[in-house]
C-alpha positions in Angstrom: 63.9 -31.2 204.3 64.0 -33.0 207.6 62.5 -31.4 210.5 62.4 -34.0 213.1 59.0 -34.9 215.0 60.4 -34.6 218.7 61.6 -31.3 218.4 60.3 -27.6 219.0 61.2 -25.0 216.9 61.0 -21.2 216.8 60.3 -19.1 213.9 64.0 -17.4 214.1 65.2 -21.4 213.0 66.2 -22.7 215.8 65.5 -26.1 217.2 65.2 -27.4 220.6 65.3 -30.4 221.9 64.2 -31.3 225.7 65.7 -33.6 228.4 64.1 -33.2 231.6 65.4 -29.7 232.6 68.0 -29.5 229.8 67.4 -28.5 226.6 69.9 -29.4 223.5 69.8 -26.4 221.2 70.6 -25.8 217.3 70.0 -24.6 213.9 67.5 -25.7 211.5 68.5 -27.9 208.4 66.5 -25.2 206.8 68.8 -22.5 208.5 71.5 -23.9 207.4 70.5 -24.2 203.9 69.9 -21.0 203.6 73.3 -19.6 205.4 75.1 -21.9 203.1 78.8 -22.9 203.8 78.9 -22.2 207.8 82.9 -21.3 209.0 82.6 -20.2 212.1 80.4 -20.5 215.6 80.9 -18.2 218.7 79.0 -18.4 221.7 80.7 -16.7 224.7 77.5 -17.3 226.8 78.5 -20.6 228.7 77.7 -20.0 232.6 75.3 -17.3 231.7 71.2 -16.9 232.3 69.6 -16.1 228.7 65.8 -14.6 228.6 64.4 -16.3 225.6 64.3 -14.1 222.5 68.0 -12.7 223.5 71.0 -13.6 221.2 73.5 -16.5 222.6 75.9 -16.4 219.8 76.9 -16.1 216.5 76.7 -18.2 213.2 79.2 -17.0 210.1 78.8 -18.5 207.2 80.7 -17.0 203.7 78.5 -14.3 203.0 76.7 -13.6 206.0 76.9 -13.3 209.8 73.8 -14.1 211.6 72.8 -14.0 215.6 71.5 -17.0 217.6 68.2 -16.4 219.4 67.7 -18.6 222.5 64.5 -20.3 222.2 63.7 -20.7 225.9 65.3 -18.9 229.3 67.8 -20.8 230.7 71.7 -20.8 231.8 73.9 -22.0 229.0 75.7 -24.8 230.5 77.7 -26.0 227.1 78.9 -25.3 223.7 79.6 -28.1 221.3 83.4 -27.8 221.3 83.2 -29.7 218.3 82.4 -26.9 216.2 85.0 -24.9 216.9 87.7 -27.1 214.6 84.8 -28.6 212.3 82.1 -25.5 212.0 81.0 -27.6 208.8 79.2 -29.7 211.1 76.0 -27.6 211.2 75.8 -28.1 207.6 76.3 -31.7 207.5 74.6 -32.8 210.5 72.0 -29.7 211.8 70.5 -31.8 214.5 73.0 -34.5 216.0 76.7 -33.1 215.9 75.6 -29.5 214.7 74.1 -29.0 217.9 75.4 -25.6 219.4 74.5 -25.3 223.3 73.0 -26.9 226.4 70.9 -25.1 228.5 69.8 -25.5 231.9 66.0 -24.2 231.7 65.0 -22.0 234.4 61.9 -20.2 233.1 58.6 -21.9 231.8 58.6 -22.5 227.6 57.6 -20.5 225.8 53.8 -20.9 224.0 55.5 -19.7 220.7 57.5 -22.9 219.9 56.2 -24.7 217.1 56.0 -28.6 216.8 57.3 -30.1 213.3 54.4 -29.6 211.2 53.9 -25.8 212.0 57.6 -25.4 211.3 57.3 -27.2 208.5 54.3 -24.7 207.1 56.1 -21.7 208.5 59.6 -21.9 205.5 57.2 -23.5 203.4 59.0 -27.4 202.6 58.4 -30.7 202.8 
């Protein structure tokens, strides 16, 4: 599985990756693996300040709806309106045109985000 060096990762599966104050934010090719066949994203969060730890959305896949957990505390700036015709784009592409929100980060990051490596130990693949 890939789990790309540059960026952080939380232990619910999602990824982060940061630009300055902006952070890019998605699902984990290991997520996604394990939701299977994704058909839907919903995030109704855009112009709203999330804590980190609080859901931002929704990911439905066939058999099973699961929450998004913001990684960090920011104010959602964008969804990736990309996935709203072509959800399948999690699946095929997790960390370039599967990304799900920008955030504008307004709080400090967390300690609990884990580089590549302990992501990698944490589901167990390489």
């Amino acid at each position: 599985m890939n789990f790309p060096q540059e960026l952080k990762y939380t232990k619910d599966h999602e990824w982060v990756k940061i630009d300055g104050d902006v952070a890019t934010i998605g699902i984990t090719e290991f997520a996604q693996s394990e939701l299977g066949d994704i058909v839907y994203v919903e995030v109704e969060t855009v112009g709203e300040t999330i804590e980190a730890g609080e859901v931002f959305g929704t990911v439905e896949a066939v058999k099973t709806v699961s929450d998004l957990f913001m990684p960090l505390t920011g104010e959602v700036l964008e969804f990736n309106d990309e996935l709203e015709g072509s959800p399948e784009l999690v699946n095929e592409s997790p960390y370039e045109s599967g990304w799900m929100v920008k955030v504008k980060i307004t709080g400090d990051l967390p300690e609990d985000l884990l580089s590549a490596d302990e992501y990698t130990e944490l589901v167990g693949k390489d």
